[in-house]
C-alpha positions as CSV (number, residue, x, y, z in Angstrom):
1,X,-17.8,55.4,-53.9
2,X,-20.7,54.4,-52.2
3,X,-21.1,50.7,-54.0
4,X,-16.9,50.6,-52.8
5,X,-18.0,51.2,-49.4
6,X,-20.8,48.7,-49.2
7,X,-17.7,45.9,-51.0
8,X,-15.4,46.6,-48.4
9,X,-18.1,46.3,-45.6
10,X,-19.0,43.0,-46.8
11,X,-15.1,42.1,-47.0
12,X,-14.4,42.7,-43.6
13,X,-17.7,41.2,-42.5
14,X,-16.6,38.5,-44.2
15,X,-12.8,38.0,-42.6
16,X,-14.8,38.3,-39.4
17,X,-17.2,35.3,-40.1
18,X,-14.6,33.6,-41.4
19,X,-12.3,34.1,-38.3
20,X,-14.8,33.6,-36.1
21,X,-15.5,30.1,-38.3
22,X,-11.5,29.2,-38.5
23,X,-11.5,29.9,-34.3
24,X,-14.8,27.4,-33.4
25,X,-13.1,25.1,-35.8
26,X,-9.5,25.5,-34.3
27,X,-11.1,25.2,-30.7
28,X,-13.1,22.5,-31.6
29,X,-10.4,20.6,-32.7
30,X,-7.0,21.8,-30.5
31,X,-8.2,23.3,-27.6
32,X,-7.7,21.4,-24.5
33,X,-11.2,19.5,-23.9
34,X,-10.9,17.7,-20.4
35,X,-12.7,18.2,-17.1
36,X,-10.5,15.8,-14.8
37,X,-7.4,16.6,-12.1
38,X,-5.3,13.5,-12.4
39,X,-2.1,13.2,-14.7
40,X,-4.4,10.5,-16.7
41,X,-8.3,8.7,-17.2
42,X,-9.0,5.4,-18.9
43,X,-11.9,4.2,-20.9
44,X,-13.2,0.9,-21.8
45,X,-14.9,0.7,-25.1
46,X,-17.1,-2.3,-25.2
47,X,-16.4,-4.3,-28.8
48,X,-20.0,-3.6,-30.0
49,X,-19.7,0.3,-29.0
50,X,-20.9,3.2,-31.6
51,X,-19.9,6.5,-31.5
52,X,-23.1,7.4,-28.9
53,X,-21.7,4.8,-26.4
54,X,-18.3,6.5,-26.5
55,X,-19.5,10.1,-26.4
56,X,-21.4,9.0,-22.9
57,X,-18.2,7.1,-21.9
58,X,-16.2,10.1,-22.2
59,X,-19.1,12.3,-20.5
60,X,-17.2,12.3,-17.2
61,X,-14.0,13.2,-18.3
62,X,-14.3,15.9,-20.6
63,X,-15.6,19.1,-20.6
64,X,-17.6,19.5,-24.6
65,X,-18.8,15.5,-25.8
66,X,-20.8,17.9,-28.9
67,X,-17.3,19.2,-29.9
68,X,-16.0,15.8,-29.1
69,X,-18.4,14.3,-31.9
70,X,-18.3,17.3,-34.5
71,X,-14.5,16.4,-34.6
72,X,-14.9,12.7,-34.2
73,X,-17.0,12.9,-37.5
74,X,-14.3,15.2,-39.3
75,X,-12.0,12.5,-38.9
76,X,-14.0,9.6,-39.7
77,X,-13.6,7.7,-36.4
78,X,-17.5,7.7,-35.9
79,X,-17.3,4.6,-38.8
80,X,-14.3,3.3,-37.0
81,X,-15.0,2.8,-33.3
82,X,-13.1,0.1,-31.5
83,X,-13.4,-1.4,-28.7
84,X,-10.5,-1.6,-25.5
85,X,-8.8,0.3,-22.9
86,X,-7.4,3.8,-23.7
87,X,-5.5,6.5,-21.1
88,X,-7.1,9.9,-22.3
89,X,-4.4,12.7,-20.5
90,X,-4.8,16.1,-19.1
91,X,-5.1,18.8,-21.3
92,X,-5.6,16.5,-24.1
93,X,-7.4,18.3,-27.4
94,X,-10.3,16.4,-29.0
95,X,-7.9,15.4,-32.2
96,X,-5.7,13.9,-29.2
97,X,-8.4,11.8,-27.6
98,X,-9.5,10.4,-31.1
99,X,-5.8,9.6,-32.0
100,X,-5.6,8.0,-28.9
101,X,-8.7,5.9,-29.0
102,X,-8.3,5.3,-32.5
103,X,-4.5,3.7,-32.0
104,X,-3.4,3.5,-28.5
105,X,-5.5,0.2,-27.2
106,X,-3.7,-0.4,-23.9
107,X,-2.9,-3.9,-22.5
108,X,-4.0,-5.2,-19.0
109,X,-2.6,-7.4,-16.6
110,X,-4.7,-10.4,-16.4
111,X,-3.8,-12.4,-13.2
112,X,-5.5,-15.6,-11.3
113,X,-4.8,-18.0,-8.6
114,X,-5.6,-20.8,-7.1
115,X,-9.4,-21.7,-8.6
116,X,-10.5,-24.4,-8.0
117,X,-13.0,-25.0,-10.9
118,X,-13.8,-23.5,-14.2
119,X,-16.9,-21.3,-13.1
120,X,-14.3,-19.9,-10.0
121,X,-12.0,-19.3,-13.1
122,X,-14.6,-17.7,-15.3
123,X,-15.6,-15.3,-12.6
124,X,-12.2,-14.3,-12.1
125,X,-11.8,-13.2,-15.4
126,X,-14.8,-11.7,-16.3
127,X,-13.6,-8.8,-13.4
128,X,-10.7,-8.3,-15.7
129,X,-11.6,-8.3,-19.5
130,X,-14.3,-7.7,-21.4
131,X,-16.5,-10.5,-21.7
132,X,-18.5,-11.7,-18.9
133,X,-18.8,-14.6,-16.6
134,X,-21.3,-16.8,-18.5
135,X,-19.4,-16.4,-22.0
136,X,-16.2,-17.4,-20.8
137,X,-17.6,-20.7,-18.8
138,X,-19.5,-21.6,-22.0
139,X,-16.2,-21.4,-23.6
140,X,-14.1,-22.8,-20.9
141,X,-16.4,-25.8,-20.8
142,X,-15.9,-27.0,-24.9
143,X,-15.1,-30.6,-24.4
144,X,-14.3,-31.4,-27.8
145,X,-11.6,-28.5,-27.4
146,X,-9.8,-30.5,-24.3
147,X,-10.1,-33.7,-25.8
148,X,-8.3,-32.3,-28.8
149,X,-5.5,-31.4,-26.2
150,X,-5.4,-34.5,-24.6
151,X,-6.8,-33.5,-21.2
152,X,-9.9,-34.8,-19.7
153,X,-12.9,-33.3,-17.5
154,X,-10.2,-34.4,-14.5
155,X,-7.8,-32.5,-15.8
156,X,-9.3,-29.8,-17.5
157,X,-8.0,-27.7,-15.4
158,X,-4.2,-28.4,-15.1
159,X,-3.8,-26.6,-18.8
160,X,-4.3,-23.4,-16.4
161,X,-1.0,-21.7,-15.1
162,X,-1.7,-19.6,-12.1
163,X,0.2,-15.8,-12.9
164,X,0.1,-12.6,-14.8
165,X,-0.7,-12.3,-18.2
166,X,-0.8,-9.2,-20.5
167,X,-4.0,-9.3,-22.7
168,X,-6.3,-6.4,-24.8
169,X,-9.3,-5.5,-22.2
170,X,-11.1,-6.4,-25.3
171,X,-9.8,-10.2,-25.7
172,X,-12.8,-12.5,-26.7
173,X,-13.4,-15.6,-24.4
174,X,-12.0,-17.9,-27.1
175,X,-8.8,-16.0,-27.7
176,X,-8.4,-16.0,-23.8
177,X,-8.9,-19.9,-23.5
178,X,-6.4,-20.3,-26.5
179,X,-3.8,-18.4,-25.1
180,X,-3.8,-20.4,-21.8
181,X,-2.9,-23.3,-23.9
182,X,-0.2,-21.4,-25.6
183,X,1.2,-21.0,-22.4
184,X,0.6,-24.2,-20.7
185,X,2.5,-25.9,-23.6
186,X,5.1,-23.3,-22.8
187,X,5.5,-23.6,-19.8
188,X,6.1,-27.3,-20.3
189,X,9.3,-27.0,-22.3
190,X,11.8,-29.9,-22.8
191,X,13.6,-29.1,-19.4
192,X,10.6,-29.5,-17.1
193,X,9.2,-32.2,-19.2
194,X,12.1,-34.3,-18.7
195,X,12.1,-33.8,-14.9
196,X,8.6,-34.9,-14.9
197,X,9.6,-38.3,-16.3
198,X,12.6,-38.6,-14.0
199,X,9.9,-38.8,-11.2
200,X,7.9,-41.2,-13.4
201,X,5.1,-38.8,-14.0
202,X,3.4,-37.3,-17.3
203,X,3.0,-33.4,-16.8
204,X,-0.9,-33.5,-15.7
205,X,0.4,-35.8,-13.3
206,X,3.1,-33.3,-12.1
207,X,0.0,-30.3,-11.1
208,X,-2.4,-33.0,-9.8
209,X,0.3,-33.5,-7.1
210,X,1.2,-30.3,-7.2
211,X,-2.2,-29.6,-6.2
212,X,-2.1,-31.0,-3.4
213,X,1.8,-29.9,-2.4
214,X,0.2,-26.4,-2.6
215,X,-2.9,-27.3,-0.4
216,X,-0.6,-28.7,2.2
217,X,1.4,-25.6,2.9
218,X,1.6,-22.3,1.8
219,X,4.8,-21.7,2.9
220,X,6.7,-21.6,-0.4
221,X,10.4,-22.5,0.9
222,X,8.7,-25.7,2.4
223,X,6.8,-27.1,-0.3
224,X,10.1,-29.1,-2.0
225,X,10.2,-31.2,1.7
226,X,6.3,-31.6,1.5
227,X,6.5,-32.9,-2.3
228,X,9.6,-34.9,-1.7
229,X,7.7,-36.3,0.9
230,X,4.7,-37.9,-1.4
231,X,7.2,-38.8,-3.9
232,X,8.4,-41.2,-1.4
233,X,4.8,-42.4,-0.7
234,X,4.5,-42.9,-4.5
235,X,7.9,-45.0,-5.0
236,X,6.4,-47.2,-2.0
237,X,3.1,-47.6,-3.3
238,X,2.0,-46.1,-0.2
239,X,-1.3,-44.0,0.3
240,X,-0.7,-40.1,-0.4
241,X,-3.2,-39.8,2.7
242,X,-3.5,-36.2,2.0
243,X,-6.5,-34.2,4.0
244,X,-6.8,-31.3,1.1
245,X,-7.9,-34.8,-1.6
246,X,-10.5,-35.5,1.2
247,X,-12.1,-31.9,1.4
248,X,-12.2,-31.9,-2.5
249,X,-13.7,-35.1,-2.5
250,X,-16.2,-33.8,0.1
251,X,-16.8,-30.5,-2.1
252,X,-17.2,-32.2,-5.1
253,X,-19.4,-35.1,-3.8
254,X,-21.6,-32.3,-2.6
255,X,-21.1,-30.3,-5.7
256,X,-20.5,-27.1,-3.3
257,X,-17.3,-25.7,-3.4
258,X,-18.1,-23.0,-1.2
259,X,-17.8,-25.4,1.7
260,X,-15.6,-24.6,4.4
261,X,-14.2,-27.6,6.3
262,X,-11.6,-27.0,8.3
263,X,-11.2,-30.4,9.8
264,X,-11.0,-33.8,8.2
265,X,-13.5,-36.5,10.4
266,X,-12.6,-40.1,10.2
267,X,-16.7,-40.8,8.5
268,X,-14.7,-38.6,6.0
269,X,-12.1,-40.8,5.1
270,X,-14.7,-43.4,3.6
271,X,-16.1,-41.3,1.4
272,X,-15.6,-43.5,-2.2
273,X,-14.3,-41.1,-4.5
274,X,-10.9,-41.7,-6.6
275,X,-9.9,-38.3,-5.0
276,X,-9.5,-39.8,-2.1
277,X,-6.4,-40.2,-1.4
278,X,-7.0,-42.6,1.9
279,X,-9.2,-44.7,0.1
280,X,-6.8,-45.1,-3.4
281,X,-3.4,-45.2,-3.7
282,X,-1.5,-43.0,-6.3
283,X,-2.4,-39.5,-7.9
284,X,-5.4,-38.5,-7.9
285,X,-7.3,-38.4,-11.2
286,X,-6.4,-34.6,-12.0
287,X,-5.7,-31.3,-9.9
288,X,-7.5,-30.3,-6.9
289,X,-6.8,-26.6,-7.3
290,X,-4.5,-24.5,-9.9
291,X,-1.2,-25.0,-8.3
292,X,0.8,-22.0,-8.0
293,X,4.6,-22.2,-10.4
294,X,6.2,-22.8,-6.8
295,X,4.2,-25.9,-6.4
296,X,4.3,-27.0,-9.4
297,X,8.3,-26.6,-9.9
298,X,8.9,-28.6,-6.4
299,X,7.8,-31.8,-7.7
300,X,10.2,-31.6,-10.2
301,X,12.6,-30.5,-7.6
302,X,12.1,-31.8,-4.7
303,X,14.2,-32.1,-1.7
304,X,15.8,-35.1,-1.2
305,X,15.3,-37.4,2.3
306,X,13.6,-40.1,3.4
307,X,10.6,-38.8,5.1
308,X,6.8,-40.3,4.9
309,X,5.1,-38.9,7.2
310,X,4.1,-34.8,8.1
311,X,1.5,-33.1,10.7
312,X,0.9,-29.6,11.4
313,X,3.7,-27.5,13.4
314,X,1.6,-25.9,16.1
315,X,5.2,-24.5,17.1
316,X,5.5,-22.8,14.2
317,X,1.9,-22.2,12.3
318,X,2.8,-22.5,8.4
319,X,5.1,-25.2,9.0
320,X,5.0,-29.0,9.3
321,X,6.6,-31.7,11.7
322,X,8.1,-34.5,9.3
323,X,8.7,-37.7,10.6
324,X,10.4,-40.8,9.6
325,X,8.8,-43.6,11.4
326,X,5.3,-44.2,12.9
327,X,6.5,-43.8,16.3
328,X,8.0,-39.9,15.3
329,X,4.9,-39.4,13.4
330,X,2.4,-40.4,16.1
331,X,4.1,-38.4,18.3
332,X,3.9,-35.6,16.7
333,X,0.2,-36.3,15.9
334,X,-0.5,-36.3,19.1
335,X,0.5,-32.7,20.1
336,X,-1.3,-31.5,17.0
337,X,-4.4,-33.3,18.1
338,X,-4.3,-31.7,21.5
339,X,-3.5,-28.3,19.9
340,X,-6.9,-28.9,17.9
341,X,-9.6,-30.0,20.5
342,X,-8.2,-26.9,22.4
343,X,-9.2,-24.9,19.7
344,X,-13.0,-26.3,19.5
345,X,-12.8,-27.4,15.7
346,X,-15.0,-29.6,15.1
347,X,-15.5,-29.1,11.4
């Protein structure tokens, strides 16, 4: 009786270890384990991360990172870390979080702009994936990888497309360079590479003036006028006489483009550089900037008329005055002149 007493003691002893065991493990594992009040958190997991990097990654946003691990190891993901972004929710469990960091590796909207160099690109980038400034210039700057493309150090930087791109936050800086190409050949299908040889220009061509259409105005519904408007000045072998060429020129001979000039001085216009669009007639030798798809779309459809010559609108800032003659233009030229010594620019 006594040894039947003692069994049964350790029986229920036993159901109460063991329940006490199956609860840990069942809290452990499905109990909710996060400590934040929005709908959702993110995480970036750097590509190099072990499981010690994520558990301090996750410190802010949930409430038990030993748990966290305990489980993580249960279900192999310490062996498995990758990196990326991943949305952790509220209320998630810890077998949640690791099925979402094991699988759910969100895409990010990359954008960029209007850069004028490589290093302005790099920098822009870096703020938005993984891999940081100096990794993607050294990558951005191959030669041998341009050459292979047919671009040269001039234009370089045409085989950039200024808009929004989905990537992984963990993309590498080659795979990012390699998918610009993807979409700069793209983005010159059949259609708009026939348009560029109805104006008698090859595609680099088409940004470096584009470059320069988008420099000139920023108004978007003007910019066909402004690149009809050089296109004229091309088919008479006229000078593009473009101020934005000069203040490149000026940057570059300088090698600061962090310059600010915000007016063009006659000493400037002899400045000898082939981006100089006073000094040497025709395109310039590659882009000024990364021309915007508006920009680069209204030289291959440009409006139609038989203007050659454009000043500021001090009427109507944004804008241009277009003229047809000398006479028009000079008149015109002259307001804006007046408009600008009022203003006390001297630079």
């Amino acid at each position: 009786m006594y040894i039947k007493k003692i069994l049964l003691l350790i029986v229920v002893l036993g159901l109460i270890v063991g329940g006490i065991f199956a609860y840990n493990v069942y809290s452990a594992i499905f109990s909710p384990n996060t400590k934040f009040n929005n709908k959702e958190a993110f995480v970036y997991i750097p590509s190099d991360a072990n499981i010690n990097d994520v558990k301090d990654l996750l410190d802010p946003i949930v409430k038990n990172t030993k748990s966290f691990v305990q489980v993580a190891e249960r279900k192999g993901y310490v062996n498995n870390v990758k990196g990326g972004k991943y949305a952790i929710q509220k209320g998630m469990n810890n077998n949640d979080i690791i099925n979402s960091l094991r699988s759910n590796n969100i895409p990010v909207k990359v954008s960029f702009n209007n850069q004028e160099t490589l290093a302005d690109l790099a920098g822009r980038i870096s703020s938005q994936i993984e891999p940081d400034s100096m990794s993607l210039l050294s990558v951005l700057n191959d030669k041998s990888f341009y050459t292979e493309n047919g671009f040269t150090d001039a234009t370089q930087i045409a085989m950039f497309i200024p808009n929004s791109y989905e990537f992984f936050w963990n993309t590498s800086s080659e795979v990012f360079r390699d998918r610009m190409l993807k979409e700069y050949n793209r983005f010159w299908n059949d259609e708009r590479q026939s348009k560029a040889k109805a104006q008698g220009l090859t595609p680099n061509e088409v940004v470096a003036l584009a470059s320069i259409v988008h420099k000139e105005t920023t108004k978007v519904d003007e910019r066909p006028r402004v690149a009809g408007l050089y296109l004229n000045r091309l088919k008479r072998s006229m000078k593009l006489q473009a101020d934005p060429t000069v203040i490149y020129a000026l940057k570059k001979h300088a090698n600061n483009f962090d310059l600010v000039i915000k007016r063009v001085l006659y000493k400037d216009l002899e400045l000898d550089s082939p981006y100089n669009t006073y000094k040497y007639t025709g395109v310039p030798p590659g882009p000024i900037t990364m021309p915007d798809i508006s920009a680069v779309d209204a030289v291959l459809n440009p409006e139609k008329h038989d203007y050659i010559y454009m000043v500021a609108n001090v009427e109507d800032f944004g804008y241009h005055k277009f003229a047809r003659t000398g006479a028009q233009h000079n008149r015109n030229k002259a307001q804006y002149i007046r408009w600008i010594n009022s203003q006390n620019i001297n630079r």
